[in-house]
N, C-alpha and C positions, 0 to 999 in steps of 0.2 A: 465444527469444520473438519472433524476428520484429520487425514491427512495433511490437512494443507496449513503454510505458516503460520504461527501466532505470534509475528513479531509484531510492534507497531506499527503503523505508515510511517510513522516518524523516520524509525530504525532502517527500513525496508530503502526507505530514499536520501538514507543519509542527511538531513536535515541540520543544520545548524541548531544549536540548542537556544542562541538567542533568538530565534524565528517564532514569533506569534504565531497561534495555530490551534482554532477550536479543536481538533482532533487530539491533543497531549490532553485537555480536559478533559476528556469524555473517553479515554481510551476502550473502553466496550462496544463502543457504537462504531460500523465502519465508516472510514472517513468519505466515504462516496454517500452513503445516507446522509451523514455530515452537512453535505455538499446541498444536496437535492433539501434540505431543513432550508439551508441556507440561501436557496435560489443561485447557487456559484453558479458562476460560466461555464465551471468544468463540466455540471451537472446537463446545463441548459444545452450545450452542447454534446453530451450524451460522448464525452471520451474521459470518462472513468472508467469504461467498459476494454478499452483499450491500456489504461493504468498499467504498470507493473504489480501496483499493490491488489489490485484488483483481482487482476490474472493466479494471484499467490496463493489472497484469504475467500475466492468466491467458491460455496460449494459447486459450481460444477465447473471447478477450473482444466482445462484441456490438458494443463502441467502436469508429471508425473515429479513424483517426489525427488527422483536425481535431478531434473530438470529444475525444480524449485530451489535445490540445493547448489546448484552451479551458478545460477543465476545470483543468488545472495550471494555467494562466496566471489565471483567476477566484482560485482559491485562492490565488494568490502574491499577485497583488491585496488579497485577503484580508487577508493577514496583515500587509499593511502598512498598513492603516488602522489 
């Protein structure tokens, strides 16, 4: 992947740690293929593509690396308000 994040989807959207979630199992496989194994809605309707996580870890993501970094660190900000 390059350049681009290697956090997990987990990390990336702040998830609750008691939140079920094939994607903490499998952390190698992105959670968009995940999704589309899975037949998810996210999948079916084809807005993983639009994802945060998506946009971060896909190789041809539009992001440049400050861009990917601002955005994690807004988020991190986030979630500690």
């Amino acid at each position: 992947m390059g350049e681009n994040c290697n956090w997990p989807c987990w990390k990336i959207m702040n998830c609750d740690a008691s939140h079920e979630c094939a994607a903490k199992s499998r952390p190698d496989t992105p959670c968009w293929d995940i999704a589309a194994e899975l037949h998810d809605y996210r999948h079916a309707l084809d807005i993983c593509k639009d994802c945060i996580v998506h946009m971060l870890k896909a190789d041809d993501s539009i992001l440049t690396r400050q861009e990917m970094e601002a955005i994690l660190t807004h988020k991190a900000n986030c979630g500690m308000a």
